[in-house]
BALUMKE-785925 format. One line per field, with one value per residue (C-alpha): residue in three letters; y, z, x; residue number from 0. Coordinates in steps of 0.05 Angstrom, whole numbers, plus 5000, padded with zeros to 4 digits. Layout:
residuo: (Ala|...)
Y: (Y|...)
Z: (Z|...)
X: (X|...)
num: (NUM|...)
REM end
This chain:
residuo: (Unk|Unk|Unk|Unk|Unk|Unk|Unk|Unk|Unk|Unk|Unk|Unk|Unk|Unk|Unk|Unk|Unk|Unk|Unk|Unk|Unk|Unk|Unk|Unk|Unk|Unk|Unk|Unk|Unk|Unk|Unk|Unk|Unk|Unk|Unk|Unk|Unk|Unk|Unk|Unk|Unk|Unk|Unk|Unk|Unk|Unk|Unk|Unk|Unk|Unk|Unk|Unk|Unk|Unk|Unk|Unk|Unk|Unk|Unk|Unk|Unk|Unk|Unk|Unk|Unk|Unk|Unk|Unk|Unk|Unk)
Y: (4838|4826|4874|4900|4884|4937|4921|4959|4996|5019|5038|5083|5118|5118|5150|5211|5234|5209|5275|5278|5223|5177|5230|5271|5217|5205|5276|5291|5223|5235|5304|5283|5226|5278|5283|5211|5171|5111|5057|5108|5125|5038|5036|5103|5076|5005|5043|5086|5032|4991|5053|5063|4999|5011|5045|5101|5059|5012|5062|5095|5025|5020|5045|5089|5137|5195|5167|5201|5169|5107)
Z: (5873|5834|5880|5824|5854|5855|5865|5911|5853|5837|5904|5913|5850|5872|5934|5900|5870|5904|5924|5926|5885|5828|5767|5810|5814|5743|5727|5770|5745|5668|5665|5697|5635|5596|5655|5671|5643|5601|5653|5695|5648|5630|5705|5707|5646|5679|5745|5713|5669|5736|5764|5707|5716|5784|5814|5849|5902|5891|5889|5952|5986|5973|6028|5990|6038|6023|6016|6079|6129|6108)
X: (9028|9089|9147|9194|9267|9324|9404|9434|9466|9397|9373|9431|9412|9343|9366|9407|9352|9290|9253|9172|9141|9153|9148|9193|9251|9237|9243|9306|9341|9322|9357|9418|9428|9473|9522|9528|9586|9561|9561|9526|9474|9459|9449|9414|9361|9351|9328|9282|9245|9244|9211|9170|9131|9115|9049|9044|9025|9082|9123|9104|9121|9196|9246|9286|9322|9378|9438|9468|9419|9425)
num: (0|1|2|3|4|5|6|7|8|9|10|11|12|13|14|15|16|17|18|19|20|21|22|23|24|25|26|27|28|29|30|31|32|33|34|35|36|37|38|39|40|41|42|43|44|45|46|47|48|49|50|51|52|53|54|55|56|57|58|59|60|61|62|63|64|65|66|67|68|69)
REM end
């Protein structure tokens, strides 16, 4: 199994709006693109196609904790 690798950059996005499972993060992240600045929303469209090609499974896997308990 071929572990997709995040940045930091991206795990901190992940973490913002990481809440249930994979379709939710996708959900949550995708409707924030309007509000993002456009370095923001690059990073923002990276993540999510990272995301994207993971399983449920795989995605299940990765530590991805609210920012504020980090």
């Amino acid at each position: 199994m071929s572990m997709v690798q995040f940045t930091v950059e991206e795990t901190n996005l992940l973490s913002i709006y990481h809440e249930g499972g994979k379709a939710q993060l996708m959900e949550n992240m995708t409707a924030a693109l309007p509000d993002m600045d456009a370095d923001m929303r690059e990073l923002a469209r990276r993540t999510l196609s990272k995301v994207d090609a993971l399983t449920d499974e795989e995605y299940a896997e990765l530590a991805v904790y609210a920012a504020d308990e980090a």
